[in-house]
Every structure is written in structure tokens, then in C-alpha cells.
C-alpha atoms as a printed R data frame, in Angstrom:
    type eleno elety resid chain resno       x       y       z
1   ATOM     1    CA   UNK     A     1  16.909  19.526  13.884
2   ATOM     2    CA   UNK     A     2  19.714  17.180  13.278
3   ATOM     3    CA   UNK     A     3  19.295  13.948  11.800
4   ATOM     4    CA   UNK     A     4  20.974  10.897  11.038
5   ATOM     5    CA   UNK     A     5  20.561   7.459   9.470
6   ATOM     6    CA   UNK     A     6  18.814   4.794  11.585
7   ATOM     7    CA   UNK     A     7  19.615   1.288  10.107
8   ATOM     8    CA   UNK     A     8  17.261  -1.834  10.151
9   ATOM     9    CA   UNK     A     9  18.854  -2.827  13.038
10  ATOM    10    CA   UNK     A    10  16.776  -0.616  14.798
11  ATOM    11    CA   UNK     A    11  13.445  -0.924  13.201
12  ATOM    12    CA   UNK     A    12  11.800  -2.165  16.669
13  ATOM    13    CA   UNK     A    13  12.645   1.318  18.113
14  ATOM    14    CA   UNK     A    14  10.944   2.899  14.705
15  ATOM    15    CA   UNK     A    15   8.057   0.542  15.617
16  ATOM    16    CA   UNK     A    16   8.174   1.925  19.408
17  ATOM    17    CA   UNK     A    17   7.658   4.939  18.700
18  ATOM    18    CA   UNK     A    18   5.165   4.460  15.671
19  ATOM    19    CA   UNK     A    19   3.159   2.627  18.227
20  ATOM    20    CA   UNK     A    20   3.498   5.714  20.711
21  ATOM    21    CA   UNK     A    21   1.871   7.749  18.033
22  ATOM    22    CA   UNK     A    22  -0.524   5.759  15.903
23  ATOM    23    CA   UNK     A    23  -1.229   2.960  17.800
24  ATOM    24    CA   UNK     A    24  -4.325   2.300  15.415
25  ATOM    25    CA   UNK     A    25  -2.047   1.485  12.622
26  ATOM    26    CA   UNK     A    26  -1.070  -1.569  14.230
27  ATOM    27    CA   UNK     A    27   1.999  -1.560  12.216
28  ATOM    28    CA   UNK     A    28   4.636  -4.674  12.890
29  ATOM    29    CA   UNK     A    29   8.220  -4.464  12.762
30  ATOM    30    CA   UNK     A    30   8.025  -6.797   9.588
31  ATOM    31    CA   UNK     A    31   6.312  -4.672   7.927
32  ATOM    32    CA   UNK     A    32   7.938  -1.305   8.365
33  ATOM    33    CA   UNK     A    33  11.153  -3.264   7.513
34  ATOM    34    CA   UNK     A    34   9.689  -4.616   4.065
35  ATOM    35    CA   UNK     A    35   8.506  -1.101   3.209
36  ATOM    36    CA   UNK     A    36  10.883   1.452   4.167
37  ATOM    37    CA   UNK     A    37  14.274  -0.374   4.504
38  ATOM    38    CA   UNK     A    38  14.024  -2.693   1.363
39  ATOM    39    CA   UNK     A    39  13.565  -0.283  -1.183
40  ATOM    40    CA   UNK     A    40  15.759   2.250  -2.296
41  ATOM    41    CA   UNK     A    41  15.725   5.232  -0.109
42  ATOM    42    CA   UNK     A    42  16.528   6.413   3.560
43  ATOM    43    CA   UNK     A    43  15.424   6.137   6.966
44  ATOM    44    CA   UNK     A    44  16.486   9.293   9.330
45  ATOM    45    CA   UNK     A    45  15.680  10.189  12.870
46  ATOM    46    CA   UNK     A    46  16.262  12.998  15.445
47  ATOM    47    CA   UNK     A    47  19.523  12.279  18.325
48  ATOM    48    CA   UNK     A    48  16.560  10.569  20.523
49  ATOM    49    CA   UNK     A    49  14.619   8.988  18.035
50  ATOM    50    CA   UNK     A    50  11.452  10.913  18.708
51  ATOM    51    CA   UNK     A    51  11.055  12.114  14.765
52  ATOM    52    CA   UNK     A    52  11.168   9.907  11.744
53  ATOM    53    CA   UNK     A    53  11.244  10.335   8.326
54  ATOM    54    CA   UNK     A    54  11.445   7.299   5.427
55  ATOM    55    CA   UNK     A    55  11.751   8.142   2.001
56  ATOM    56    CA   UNK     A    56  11.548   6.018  -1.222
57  ATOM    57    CA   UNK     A    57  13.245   7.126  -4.755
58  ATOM    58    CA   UNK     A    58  12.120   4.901  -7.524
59  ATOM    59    CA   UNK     A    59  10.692   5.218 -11.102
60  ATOM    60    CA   UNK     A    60   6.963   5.411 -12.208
61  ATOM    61    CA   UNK     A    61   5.265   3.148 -14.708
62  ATOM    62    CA   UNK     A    62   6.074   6.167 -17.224
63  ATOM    63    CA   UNK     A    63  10.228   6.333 -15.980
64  ATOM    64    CA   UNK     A    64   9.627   9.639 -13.891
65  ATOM    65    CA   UNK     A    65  11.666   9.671 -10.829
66  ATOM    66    CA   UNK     A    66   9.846  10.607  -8.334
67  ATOM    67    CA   UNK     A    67  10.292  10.454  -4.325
68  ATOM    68    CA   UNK     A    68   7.241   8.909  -2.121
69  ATOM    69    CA   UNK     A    69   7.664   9.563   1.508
70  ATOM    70    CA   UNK     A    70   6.646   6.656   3.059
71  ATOM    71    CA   UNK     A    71   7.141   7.374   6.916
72  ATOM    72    CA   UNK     A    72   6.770  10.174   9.019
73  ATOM    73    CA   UNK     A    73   6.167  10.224  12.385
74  ATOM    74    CA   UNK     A    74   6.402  12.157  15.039
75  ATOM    75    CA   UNK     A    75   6.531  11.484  19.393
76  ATOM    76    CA   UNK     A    76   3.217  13.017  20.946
77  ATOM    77    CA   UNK     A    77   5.302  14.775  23.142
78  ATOM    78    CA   UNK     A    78   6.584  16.575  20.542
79  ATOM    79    CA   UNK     A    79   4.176  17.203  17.749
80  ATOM    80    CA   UNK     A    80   3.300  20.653  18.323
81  ATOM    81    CA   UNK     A    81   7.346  21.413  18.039
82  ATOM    82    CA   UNK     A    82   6.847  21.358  14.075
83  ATOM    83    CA   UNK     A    83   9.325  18.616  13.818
84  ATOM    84    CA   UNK     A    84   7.768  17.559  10.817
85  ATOM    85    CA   UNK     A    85   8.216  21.047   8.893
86  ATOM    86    CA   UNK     A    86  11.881  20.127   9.372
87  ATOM    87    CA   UNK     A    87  11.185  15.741   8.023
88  ATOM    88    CA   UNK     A    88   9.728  17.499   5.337
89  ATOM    89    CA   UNK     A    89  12.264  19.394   4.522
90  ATOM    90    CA   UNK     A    90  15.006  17.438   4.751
91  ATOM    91    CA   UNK     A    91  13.049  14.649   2.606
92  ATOM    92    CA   UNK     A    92  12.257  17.101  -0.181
93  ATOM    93    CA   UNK     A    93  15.785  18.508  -0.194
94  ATOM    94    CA   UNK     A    94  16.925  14.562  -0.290
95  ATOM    95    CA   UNK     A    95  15.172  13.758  -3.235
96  ATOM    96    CA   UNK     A    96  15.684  17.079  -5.387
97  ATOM    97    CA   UNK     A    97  19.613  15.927  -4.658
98  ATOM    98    CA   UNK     A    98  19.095  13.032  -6.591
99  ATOM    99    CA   UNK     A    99  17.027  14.262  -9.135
100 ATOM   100    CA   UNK     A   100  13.402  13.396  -8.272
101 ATOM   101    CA   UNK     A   101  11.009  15.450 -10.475
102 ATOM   102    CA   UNK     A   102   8.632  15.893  -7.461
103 ATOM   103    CA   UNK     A   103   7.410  14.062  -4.261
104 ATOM   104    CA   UNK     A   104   4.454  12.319  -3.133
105 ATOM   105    CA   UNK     A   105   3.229  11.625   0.546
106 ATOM   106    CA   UNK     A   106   2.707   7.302   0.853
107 ATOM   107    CA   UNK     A   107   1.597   4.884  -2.608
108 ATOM   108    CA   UNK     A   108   3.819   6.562  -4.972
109 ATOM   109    CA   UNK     A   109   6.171   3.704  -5.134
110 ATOM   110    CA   UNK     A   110   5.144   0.165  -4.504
111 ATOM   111    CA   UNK     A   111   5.727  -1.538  -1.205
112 ATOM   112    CA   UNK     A   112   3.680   1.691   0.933
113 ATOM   113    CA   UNK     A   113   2.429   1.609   4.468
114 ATOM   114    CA   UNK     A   114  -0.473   3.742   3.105
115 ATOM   115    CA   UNK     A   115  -1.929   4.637  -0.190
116 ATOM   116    CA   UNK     A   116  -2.016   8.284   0.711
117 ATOM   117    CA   UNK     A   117  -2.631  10.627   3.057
118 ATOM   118    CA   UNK     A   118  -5.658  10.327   5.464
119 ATOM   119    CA   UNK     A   119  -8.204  12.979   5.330
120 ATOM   120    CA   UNK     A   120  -7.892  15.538   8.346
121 ATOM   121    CA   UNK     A   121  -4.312  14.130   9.388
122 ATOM   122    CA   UNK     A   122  -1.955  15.382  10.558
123 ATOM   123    CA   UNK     A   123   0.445  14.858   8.157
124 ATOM   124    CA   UNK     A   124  -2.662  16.430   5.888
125 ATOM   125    CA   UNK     A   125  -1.837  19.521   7.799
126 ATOM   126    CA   UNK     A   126   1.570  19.477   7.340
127 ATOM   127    CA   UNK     A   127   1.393  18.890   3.733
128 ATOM   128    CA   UNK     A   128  -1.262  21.634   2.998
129 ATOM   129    CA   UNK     A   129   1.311  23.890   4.619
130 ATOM   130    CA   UNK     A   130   4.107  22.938   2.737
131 ATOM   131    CA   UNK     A   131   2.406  23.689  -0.755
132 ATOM   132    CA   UNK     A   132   1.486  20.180  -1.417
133 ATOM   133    CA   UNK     A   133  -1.211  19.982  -4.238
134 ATOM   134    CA   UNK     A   134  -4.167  17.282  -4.011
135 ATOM   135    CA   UNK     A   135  -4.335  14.926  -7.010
136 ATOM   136    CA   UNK     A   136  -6.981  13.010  -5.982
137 ATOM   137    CA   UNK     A   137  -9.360  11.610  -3.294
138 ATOM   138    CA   UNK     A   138 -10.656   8.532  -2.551
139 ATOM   139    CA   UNK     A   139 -12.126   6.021  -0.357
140 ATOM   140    CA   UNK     A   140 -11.121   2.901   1.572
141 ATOM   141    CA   UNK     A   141 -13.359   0.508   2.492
142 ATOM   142    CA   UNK     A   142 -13.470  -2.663   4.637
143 ATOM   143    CA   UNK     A   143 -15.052  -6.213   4.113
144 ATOM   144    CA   UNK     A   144 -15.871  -8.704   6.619
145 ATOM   145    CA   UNK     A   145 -13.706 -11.532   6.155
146 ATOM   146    CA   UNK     A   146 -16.939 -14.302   6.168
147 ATOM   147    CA   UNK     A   147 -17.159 -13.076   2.959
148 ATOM   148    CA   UNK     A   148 -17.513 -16.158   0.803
149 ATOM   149    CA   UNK     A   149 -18.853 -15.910  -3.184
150 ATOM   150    CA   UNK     A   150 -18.564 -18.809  -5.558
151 ATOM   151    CA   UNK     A   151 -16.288 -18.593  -8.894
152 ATOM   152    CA   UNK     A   152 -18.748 -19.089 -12.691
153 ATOM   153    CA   UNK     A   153 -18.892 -22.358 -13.131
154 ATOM   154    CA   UNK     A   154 -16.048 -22.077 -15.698
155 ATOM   155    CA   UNK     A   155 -13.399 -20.819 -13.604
156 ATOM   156    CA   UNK     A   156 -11.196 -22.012 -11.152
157 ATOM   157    CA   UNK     A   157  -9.694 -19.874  -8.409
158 ATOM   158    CA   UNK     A   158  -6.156 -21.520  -6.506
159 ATOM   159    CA   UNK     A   159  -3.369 -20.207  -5.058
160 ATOM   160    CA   UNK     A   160  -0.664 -19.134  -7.319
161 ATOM   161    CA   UNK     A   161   2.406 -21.439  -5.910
162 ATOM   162    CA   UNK     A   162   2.774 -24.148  -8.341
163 ATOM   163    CA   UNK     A   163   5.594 -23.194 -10.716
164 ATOM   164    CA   UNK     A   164   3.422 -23.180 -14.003
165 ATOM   165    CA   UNK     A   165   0.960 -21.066 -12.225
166 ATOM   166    CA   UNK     A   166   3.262 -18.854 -11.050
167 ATOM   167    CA   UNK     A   167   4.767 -18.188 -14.198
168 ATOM   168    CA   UNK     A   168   1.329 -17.790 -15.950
169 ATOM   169    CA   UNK     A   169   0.306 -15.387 -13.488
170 ATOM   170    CA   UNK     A   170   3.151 -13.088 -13.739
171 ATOM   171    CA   UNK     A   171   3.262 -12.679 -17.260
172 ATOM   172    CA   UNK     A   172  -0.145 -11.676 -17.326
173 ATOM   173    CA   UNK     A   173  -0.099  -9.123 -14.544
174 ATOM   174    CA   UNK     A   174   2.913  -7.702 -16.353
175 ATOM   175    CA   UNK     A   175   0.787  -7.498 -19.941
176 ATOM   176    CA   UNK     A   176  -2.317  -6.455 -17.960
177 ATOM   177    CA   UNK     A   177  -1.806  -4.673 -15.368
178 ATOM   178    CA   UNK     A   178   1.849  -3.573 -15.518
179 ATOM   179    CA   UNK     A   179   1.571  -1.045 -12.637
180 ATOM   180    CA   UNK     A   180   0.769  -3.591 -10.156
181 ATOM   181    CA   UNK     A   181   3.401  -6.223 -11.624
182 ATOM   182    CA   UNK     A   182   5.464  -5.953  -8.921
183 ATOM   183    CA   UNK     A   183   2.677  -6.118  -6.058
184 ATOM   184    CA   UNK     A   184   1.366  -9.467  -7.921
185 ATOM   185    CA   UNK     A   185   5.064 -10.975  -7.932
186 ATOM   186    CA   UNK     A   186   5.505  -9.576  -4.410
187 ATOM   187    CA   UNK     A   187   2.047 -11.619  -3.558
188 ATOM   188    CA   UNK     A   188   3.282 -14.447  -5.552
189 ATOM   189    CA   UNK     A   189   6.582 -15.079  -3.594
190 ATOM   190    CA   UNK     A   190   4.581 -14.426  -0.168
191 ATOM   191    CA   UNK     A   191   2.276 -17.327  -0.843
192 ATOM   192    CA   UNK     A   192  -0.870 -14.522  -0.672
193 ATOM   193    CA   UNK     A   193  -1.868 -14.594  -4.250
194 ATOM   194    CA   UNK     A   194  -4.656 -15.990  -5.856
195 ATOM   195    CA   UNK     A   195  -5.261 -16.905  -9.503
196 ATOM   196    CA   UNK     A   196  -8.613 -17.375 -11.624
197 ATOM   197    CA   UNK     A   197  -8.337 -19.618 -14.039
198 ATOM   198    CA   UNK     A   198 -10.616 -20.199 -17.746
199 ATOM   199    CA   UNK     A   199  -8.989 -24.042 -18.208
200 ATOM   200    CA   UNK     A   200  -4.950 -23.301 -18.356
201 ATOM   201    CA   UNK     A   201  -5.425 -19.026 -18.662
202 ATOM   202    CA   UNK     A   202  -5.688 -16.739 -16.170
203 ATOM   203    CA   UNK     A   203  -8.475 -14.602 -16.224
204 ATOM   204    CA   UNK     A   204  -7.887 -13.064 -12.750
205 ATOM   205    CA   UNK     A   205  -5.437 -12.034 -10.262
206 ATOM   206    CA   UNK     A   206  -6.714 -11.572  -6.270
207 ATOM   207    CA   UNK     A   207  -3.522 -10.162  -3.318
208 ATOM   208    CA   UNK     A   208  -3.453  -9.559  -0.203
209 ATOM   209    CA   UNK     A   209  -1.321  -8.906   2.749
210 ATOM   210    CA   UNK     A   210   1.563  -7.544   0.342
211 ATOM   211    CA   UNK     A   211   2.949  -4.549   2.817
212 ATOM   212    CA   UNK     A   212   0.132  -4.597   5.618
213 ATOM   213    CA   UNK     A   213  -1.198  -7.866   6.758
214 ATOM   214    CA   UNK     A   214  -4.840  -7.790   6.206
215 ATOM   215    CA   UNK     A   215  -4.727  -5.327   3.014
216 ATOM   216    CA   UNK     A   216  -6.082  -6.729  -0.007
217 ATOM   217    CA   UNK     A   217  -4.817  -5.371  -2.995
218 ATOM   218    CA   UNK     A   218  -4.662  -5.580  -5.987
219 ATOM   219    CA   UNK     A   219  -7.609  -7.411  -7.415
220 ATOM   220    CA   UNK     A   220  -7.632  -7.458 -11.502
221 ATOM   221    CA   UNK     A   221  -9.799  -9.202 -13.565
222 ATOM   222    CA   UNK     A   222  -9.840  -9.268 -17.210
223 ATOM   223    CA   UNK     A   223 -12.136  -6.927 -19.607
224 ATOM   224    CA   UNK     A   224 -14.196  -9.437 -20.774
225 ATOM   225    CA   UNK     A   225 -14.792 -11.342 -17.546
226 ATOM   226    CA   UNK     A   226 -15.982  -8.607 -15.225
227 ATOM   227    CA   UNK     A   227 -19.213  -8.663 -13.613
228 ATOM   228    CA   UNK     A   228 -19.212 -11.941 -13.973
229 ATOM   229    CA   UNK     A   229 -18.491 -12.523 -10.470
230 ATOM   230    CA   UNK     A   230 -14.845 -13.473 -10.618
231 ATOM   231    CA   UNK     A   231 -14.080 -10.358  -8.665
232 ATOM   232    CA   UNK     A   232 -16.316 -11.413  -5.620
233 ATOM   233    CA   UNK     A   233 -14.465 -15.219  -5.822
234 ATOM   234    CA   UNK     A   234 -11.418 -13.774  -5.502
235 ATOM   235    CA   UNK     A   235 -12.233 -11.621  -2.590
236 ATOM   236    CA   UNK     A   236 -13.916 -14.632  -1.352
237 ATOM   237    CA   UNK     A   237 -10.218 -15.788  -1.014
238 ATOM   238    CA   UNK     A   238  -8.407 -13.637   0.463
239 ATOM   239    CA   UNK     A   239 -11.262 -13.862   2.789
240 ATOM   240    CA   UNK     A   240 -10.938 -16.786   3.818
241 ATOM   241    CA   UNK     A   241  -7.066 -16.496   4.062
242 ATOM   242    CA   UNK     A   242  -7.255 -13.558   6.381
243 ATOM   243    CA   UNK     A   243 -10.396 -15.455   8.811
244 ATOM   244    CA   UNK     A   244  -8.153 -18.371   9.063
245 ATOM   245    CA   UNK     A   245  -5.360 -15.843  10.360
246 ATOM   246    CA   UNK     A   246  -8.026 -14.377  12.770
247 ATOM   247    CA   UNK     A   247  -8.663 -11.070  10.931
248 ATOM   248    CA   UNK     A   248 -12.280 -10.040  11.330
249 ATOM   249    CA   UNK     A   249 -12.348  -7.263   8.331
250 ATOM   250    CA   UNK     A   250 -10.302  -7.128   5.304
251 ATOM   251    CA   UNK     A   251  -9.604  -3.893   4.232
252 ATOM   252    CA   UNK     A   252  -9.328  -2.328   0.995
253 ATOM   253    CA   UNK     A   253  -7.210   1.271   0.833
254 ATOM   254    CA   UNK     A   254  -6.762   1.579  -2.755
255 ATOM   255    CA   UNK     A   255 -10.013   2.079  -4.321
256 ATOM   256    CA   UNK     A   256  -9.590   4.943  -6.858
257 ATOM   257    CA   UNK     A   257 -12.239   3.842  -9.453
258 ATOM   258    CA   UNK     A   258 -15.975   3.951  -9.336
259 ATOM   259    CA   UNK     A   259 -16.178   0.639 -10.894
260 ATOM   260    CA   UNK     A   260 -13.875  -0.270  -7.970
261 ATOM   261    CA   UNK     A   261 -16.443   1.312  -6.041
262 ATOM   262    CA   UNK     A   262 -19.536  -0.063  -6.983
263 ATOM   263    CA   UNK     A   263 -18.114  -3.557  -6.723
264 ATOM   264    CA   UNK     A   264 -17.133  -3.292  -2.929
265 ATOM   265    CA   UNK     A   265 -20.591  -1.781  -2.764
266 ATOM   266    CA   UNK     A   266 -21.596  -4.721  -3.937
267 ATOM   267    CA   UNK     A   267 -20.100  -6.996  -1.145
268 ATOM   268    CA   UNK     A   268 -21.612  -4.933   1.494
269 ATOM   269    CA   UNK     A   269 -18.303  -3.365   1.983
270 ATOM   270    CA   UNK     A   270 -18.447  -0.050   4.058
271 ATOM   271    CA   UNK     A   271 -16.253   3.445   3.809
272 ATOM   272    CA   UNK     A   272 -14.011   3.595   6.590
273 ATOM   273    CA   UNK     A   273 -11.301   6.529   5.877
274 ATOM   274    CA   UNK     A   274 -11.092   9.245   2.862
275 ATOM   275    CA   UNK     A   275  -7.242   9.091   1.602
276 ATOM   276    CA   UNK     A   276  -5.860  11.855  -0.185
277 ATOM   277    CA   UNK     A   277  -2.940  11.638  -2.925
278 ATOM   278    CA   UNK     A   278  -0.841  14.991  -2.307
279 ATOM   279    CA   UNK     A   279   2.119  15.994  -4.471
280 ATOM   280    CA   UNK     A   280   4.938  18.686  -4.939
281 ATOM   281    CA   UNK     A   281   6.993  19.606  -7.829
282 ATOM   282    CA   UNK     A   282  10.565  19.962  -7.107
């Protein structure tokens, strides 16, 4: 199969057929344009743009470059072609070009449509086939958004927008949680991130709606003031953002912790789909 770039000047045809495919993704325009044309990488597709492949080259907290593919998709009509033996392909022989020490399938890089692979995908399938080793499981779960819980007396949860905020919350993410730096300051310049607040420090971070409207991730609170409900005010946030914009859940992909897990358990949050974290050496 032959492919070829397809610039951002197409995305809405990317959407199309994206739409064709996985309608239940409910993926925008916006939002395939923020995550697979704004970061380094490549978007190809077949002469009728009925196969697509986005791929992402960036570095790893530890300076590994490494290759996330962030986008493949494939028309119904043709699925059972194994156009995406040949995506996969040309992605893995894309990033061994440039070095890449191996490839991941989605949440390798920040900025990604999905944190992994969903269990019993297709794309699951493909991988399995294409000696793609799992790395770990985990999963997402979903939250109404009439969640509401109350901060400890103590703290105080706002937005982050105000410019001595903003600067106290991104030096902390960057001391305390330096892999999801970026994601904060992403949430930060989007308006969709909220702080917790012991007097002037920040205790807290709470995001949402970084990549996918109606994600919420991440959520960090300090050590020493866990389970001690700042984690539930925060959600209660982004809760409230995301009823105001007339989302009934919120959804949380990235739970890879069972302290992570036990909190959302906590909210009355419920399981909705097993991702899987797939890699290949190259």
C-alpha cells in the first residue's frame, strides 16, 4: 500500500473517516489536530484516504526516544484487507529511521487520543500479531459529573489562571510530578486546571479535558495530603466544569495504580474498558 502525507488541512477528512469506524470515540477535529499534527511526527494515508496512520517521536521522562503511534484507523470496508499490517509497518520502519529505541501503541508521548490499547481491539489484534509485548494492564473508569466533595477546611481549590497561580502551579508539577509537567501546563494554558491550595502553596493539581474533552487527567496530590480528601475536591471540579459543558460522565483512562484505584472506588466510579500498554523493541 502506498502512502503519503496528509496535512492538517485535511484533518476533517481524518475525522470522516475516524467517525466511519469508531463512531463511539466521538473524536472532534480539534482534537485529532492537537494530538497528532502538533507534535512531532507524521500523519500518512492510503491514495483514497481509507487507512491512517499518526505517529509521534519524542523523548521519555528518562531521554529514550521512543515512537508512540497515536492513530490508526482503518475504513470498515476495508478492515479485513490487513491494511493495518502495512500502517504498522510503515510506522515502525519510520521511527527505527530516526532512531527510536522501540514503539508503543497510544500514551507513550503526551498529548494521546488514548492511553493504550483497548482490550479485545482490533488494533489489540494487530499488535499481538506483530510481536508487540504487553507491559501492563489497566482499567478506566468513569464518574458521574454531579460529583461534588468539599475541600479540608484548610484548603482552597481555584482555577489556575491568575498569573501567580499559574506560575506556582507549574513549578510544582515540574518538582512533583515531572512526567505529567507538560499535561499540567497544557491544562494550565487551556483554562482546565485546577489548583489546591494550603494558604499561598499548592498542595494539589486536578486536569481535565487536555487531549479529549471530558478526560480528566492528571490528578496529583501531595504525599502528605492524601486521603485527606483533596483528591475528591478536585474531582469535584472538574466535575462541575464538565456538567456545566453538558457532559454526563467524566471519564478517567489513566488509572495505573491501585491507590488510583481505590480512590475512584471511592467516588462510586465504575470500570468501563481494560486498556493495555503494548510495546516493541526496534
Amino acid at each position: 500500500m502506498n502512502l503519503m502525507p496528509i496535512g492538517a488541512a485535511r484533518v476533517d477528512e481524518v475525522a470522516g473517516l475516524l467517525w466511519e469506524a469508531a463512531a463511539h470515540e466521538d473524536l472532534t477535529p480539534d482534537e485529532i489536530l492537537s494530538c497528532c499534527y502538533e507534535q512531532g511526527g507524521v500523519v500518512m494515508a492510503s491514495a483514497d484516504t481509507d487507512a491512517v496512520i499518526a505517529v509521534g517521536l519524542g523523548r521519555d521522562i528518562d531521554g529514550e526516544l521512543i515512537a508512540s503511534i497515536r492513530l490508526v484507523v482503518v475504513s470498515p470496508a476495508r478492515q479485513r484487507q490487513k491494511l493495518a499490517d502495512d500502517l504498522f509497518s510503515y510506522a515502525e520502519d519510520w521511527a527505527t529511521e530516526r532512531g527510536a529505541t522501540r514503539i508503543v501503541i497510544g500514551g507513550g508521548l503526551p498529548f494521546s487520543l488514548w492511553p493504550g490499547v483497548a482490550e479485545t481491539s482490533a488494533v489489540e489484534r494487530v499488535a499481538k500479531r506483530r510481536g508487540y509485548q504487553l507491559a501492563q494492564e489497566w482499567d478506566a473508569f468513569s464518574v458521574s459529573s454531579g460529583f461534588r466533595a468539599e475541600p479540608p477546611p484548610e484548603i482552597r481549590i481555584r482555577r489556575a489562571v491568575h498569573d501567580a497561580d499559574v506560575m506556582e502551579v507549574v513549578l510544582w508539577a515540574s518538582s512533583v510530578a515531572p512526567r505529567r509537567s507538560d499535561e499540567i501546563a497544557r491544562a494550565v494554558e487551556n483554562g482546565t486546571c485546577h489548583g489546591a491550595f494550603y494558604q499561598d502553596e499548592v498542595v494539589g493539581v486536578g486536569c481535565h479535558s487536555i487531549t479529549r474533552a471530558g478526560w480528566a487527567e492528571p490528578i496529583v496530590v501531595a504525599e502528605q495530603w492524601r486521603r485527606k480528601g483533596v483528591g475528591k475536591a478536585l474531582l469535584g471540579q472538574i466535575c462541575r466544569d464538565l456538567m456545566i459543558a453538558e457532559f454526563p460522565d467524566v471519564v478517567l483512562a489513566n488509572v495505573r495504580t491501585e491507590p488510583a484505584t481505590a480512590f475512584l472506588q471511592s467516588v462510586e466510579a465504575k470500570a468501563t474498558v481494560r486498556y493495555r500498554h503494548y510495546e516493541k523493541q526496534l
